[in-house]
C-alpha positions, 0 to 999 in steps of 0.5 A: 265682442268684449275687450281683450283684457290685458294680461296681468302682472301678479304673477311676479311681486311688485317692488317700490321704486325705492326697492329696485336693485341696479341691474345690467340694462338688458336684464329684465327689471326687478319691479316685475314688469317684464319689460327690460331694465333700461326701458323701465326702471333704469330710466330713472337710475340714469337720471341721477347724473344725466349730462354724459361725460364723454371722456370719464378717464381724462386725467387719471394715469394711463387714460388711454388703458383704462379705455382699452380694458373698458372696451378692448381686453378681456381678463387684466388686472391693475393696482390702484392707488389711492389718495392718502393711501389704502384704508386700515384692512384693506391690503391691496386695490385692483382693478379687474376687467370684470368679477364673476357673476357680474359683481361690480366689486367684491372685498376678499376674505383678506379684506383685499377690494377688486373693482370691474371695470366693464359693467353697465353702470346706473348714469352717464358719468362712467368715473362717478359710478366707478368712484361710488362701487369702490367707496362700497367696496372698501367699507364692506365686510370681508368676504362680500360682494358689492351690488351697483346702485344709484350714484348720487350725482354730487359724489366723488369720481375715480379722480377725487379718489386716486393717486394722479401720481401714480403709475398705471400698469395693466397686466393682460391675463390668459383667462380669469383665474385671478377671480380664485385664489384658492380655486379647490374652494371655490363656490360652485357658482363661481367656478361655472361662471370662471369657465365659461368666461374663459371659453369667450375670452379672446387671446389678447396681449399688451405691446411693451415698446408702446402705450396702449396698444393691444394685439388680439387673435380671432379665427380669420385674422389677428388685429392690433387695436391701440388707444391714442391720446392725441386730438381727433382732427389731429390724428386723423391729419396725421394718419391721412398723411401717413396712409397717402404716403404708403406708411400707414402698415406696419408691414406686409400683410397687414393693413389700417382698416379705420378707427373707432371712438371710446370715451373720447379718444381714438382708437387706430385699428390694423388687420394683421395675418393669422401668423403674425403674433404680438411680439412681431408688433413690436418693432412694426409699431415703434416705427409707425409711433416715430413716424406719427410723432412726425406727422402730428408735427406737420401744420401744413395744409393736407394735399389732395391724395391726403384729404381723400385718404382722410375721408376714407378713414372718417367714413370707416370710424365707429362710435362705441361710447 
């Protein structure tokens, strides 16, 4: 009997490795080969920085939002400054959770640049793939869209770029209308992806009264999730003494369900009832904040009741980057 022969590729152009656009890792690779990105040629895009860095947002302003826009909100905004201050023709910087069709930057016809932010990136270094898409950005031409590719793995990063002394503040939008200004003339690509992105986007909103803490709402029952910048071992400490002690709520009907990491750093995650909205967070979690600032304090050894109320918090944490 002869030999299957595998089936051939010619059907799709082959491209040279030095040919091969970035793309989102679960797309198939441009090369033509059929099999996904990140198990072909993205293996080799991962290569240029290879050590994973696993808080890319340490010491910028308002790390602890950046993280929750990376990972948590679905349409925000936020203006960023850079050092030296804004290029000639370039009126304004943002940050924007995504752009539509997936841009990793656009530059505006007003020459204005907007930077995703919740991309698959090429490497291991979030910061450096970041700092590269918006070097492109600024020097293109207005009206152009930016494609992601291969970081060098000696490039600046967000740090090198940014103001450290400026202030972090996101804006939470209701959907993605800040993609198009001018929404009458809007290519027909970009209002389809506007609408179906506002279709999946989960009502979400930032508490005022403290950092980095985010209600959202979904069918069964709203959640807070709230990014906190303190050490790992620390905080769980304090959130077992708090959790033992009956003050680990913020109030009836509500409940700490665990944790979960992103880029470094803990994110504290409470059930909420359906009929409890952001704003009835806000003095709920002022006073779980004072009552944290208080437990961080404490050095002294965790009682048994903690160390079991510990435990259970560390079995319910997850790992998202």
């Amino acid at each position: 009997m002869a030999k299957k022969r595998p089936q051939s590729k010619a059907g799709k152009p082959q491209l040279k490795d030095g040919e091969i656009p970035v793309v989102g890792a679960r797309e198939p690779c441009p090369c033509g080969s059929g099999r996904r990105y990140k198990a072909c040629h993205g293996r080799a895009a991962a290569q240029a920085v290879t050590e994973l860095v696993h808080r890319p947002f340490e010491g910028l302003p308002g790390e602890c939002d950046w993280v929750a826009l990376r990972e948590l909100v679905p349409a925000a905004t936020a203006e960023l400054a850079l050092k030296g201050g804004l290029p000639d023709g370039v009126p304004s910087v943002t940050l924007a959770t995504v752009l539509p069709m997936a841009w990793p930057a656009l530059r505006r016809d007003d020459g204005s640049v907007l930077l995703a932010l919740q991309n698959d990136t090429p490497s291991g270094d979030l910061s450096r793939d970041l700092a590269d898409t918006l070097q492109q950005a600024l020097e293109a031409a207005p009206g152009s869209p930016v494609t992601a590719r291969r970081v060098p793995a000696d490039g600046p990063r967000l740090q090198d770029l940014l103001d450290p002394g400026a202030v972090f503040e996101p804006v939470v939008h209701p959907g993605f209308e800040f993609w198009v200004p001018d929404s009458e003339n809007a290519a027909p690509e970009v209002t389809a992806s506007l609408e179906r992105a506002n279709e999946a986007a989960i009502p979400t909103t930032r508490l005022t009264g403290v950092d980095a803490a985010y209600w959202c709402e979904t069918p069964e029952k709203n959640h807070l999730r709230w990014v906190m910048p303190h050490p790992e071992e620390r905080l769980l400490d304090a959130l077992a003494r708090l959790h033992a002690a009956g003050a680990s709520s913020l109030g009836e009907g509500t409940r700490l369900v665990g944790s979960f990491r992103a880029h470094g750093l803990m994110v504290p995650v409470w059930d909420l009832p359906s009929g409890m909205g952001a704003q009835d967070c806000e003095k709920p979690a002022a006073r779980f904040a004072e009552q944290l600032a208080e437990a961080l304090a404490s050095d002294a050894p965790l009682t048994g009741e903690e160390r079991r109320a510990r435990g259970g918090l560390t079995n319910r944490q997850v790992t998202l980057s």
